[in-house]
C-alpha positions as CSV (number, residue, x, y, z in Angstrom):
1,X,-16.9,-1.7,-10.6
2,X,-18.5,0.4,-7.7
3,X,-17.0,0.2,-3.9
4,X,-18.3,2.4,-1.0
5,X,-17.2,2.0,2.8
6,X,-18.0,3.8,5.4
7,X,-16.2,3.5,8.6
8,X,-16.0,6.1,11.8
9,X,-13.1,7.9,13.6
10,X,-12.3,8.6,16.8
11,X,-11.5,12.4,16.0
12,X,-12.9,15.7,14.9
13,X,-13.8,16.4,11.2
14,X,-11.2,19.0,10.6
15,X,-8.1,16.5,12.2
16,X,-9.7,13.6,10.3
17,X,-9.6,15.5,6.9
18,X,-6.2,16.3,7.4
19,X,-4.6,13.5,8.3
20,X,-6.7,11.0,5.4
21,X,-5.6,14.2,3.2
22,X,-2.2,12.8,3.5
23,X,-2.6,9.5,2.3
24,X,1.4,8.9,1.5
25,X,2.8,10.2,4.6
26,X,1.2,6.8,5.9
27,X,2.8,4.3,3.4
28,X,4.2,1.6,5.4
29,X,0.8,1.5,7.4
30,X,-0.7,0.3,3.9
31,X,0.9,-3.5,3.4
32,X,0.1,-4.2,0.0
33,X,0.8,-0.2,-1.3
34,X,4.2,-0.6,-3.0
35,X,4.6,3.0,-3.9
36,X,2.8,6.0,-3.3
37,X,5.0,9.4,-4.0
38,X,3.5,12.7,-4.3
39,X,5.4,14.1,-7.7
40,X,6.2,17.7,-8.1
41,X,2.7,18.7,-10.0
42,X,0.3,17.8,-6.7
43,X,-0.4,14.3,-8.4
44,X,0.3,10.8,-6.8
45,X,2.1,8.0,-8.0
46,X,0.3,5.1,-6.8
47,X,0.8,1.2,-6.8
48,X,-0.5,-1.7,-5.2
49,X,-0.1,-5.1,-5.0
50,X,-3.3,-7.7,-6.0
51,X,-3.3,-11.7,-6.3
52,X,-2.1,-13.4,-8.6
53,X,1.3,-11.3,-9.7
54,X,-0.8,-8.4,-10.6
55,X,0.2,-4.8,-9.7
56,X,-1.6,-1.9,-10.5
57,X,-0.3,0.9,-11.2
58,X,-1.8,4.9,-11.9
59,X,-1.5,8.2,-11.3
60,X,-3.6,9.8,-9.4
61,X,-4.9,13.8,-9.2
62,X,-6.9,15.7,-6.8
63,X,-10.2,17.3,-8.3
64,X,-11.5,20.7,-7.1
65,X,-15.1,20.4,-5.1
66,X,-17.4,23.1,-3.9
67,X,-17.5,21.7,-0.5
68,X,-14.8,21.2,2.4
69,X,-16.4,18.1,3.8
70,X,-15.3,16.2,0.8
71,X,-12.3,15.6,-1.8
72,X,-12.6,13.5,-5.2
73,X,-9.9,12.1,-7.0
74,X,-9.2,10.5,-10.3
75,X,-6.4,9.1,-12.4
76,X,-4.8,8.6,-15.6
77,X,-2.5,6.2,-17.2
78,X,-1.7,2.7,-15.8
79,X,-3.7,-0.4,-16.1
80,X,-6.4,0.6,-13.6
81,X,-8.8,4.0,-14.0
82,X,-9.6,5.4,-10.3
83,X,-12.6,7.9,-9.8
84,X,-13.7,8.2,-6.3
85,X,-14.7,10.8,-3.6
86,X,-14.1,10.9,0.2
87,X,-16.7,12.2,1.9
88,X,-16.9,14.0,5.7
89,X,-19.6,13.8,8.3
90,X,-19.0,14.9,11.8
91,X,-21.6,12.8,13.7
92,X,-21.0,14.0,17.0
93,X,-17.7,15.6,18.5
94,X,-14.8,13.9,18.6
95,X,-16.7,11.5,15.9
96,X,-16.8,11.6,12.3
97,X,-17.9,9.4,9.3
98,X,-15.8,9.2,6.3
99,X,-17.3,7.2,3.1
100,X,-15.0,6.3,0.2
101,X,-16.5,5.7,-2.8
102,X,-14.6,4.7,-5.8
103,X,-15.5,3.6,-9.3
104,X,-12.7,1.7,-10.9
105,X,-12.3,-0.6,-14.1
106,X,-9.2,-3.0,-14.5
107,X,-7.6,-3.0,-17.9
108,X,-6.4,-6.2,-18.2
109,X,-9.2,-8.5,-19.1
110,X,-8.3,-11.7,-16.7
111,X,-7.2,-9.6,-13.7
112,X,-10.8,-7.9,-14.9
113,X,-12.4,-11.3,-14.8
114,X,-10.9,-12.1,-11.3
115,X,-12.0,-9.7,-9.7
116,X,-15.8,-9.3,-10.5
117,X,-15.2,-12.6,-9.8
118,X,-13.4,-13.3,-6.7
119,X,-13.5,-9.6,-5.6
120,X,-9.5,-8.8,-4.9
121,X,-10.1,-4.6,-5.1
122,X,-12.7,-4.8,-2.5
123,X,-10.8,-7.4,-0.1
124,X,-7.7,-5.2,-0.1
125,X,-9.8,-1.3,-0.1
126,X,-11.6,-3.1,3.3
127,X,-7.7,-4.4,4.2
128,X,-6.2,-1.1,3.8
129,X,-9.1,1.0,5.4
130,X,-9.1,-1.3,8.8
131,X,-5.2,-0.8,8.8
132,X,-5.2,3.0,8.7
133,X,-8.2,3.3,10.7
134,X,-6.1,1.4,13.4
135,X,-3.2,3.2,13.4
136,X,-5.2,6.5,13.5
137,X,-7.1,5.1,16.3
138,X,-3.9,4.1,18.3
139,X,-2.5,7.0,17.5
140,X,-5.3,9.6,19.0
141,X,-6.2,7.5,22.4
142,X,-3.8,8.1,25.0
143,X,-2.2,5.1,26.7
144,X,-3.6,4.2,29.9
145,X,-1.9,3.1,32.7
146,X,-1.5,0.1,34.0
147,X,-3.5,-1.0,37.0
148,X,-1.1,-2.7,39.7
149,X,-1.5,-6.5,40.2
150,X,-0.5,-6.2,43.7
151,X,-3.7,-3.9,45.0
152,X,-6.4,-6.8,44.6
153,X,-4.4,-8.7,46.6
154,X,-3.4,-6.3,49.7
155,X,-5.3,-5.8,53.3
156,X,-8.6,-4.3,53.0
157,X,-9.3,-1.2,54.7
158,X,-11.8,0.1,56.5
């Protein structure tokens, strides 16, 4: 099956890249990720939790592209295949589009069947992208400060 999103952060292209780049630094951001460990060859161990008692499991591998605005990725092994590619768009400054899309077939036939059916993958890609993009986007606006109670209700002055 075929998933794209497209969501928009609060940050330049270059910090954006960087920080989605490092997908496993923000693990416990990710609820139903039960492992994701970068192994010693640049390739990731990743796991995920679905309905149902499924888990998949793969491992997943950078793959070179010509441009800077974009990485792909596939896998190998484990009961789910991966292909996808991130894509960046710096819309204005301090703005930029990513789109994800990701081709992916399920190896086990029911877990297969329930998702073209109910459409798990999709519910927790959407689940996991609004997670990250909220702790990205608390994490790059500064806190603001409180405004007192008390002033609305002082003396006026002239």
């Amino acid at each position: 099956m075929m998933l794209q999103k497209t969501f928009h952060m609060s940050q330049s292209l270059d910090e954006c890249r960087a920080r989605l780049s490092n997908l496993q630094s923000y693990r416990r951001h990710l609820v139903r990720v039960t492992k994701a460990t970068v192994t010693s060859s640049k390739t990731t161990d990743f796991r995920f939790r679905g309905p149902l008692g499924f888990e998949a499991r793969t491992v997943i591998a950078n793959v070179e592209t010509g441009s800077p605005e974009q990485f792909a990725f596939e896998s190998w092994g484990g009961n789910i295949d991966l292909m996808g590619l991130v894509e960046f768009d710096e819309v204005r400054p301090g703005c930029t589009e990513v789109t994800l899309a990701v081709h992916y077939v399920i190896q086990n036939k029911l877990y297969a069947w329930l998702d073209r059916t109910f459409g798990f993958v999709d519910a927790f890609v959407t689940a996991e992208l609004r997670s990250l993009r909220s702790h990205f986007e608390g994490v790059a606006t500064p806190v603001a400060e409180p405004e007192p109670a008390y002033g609305l209700l002082g003396p006026l002055r002239a």
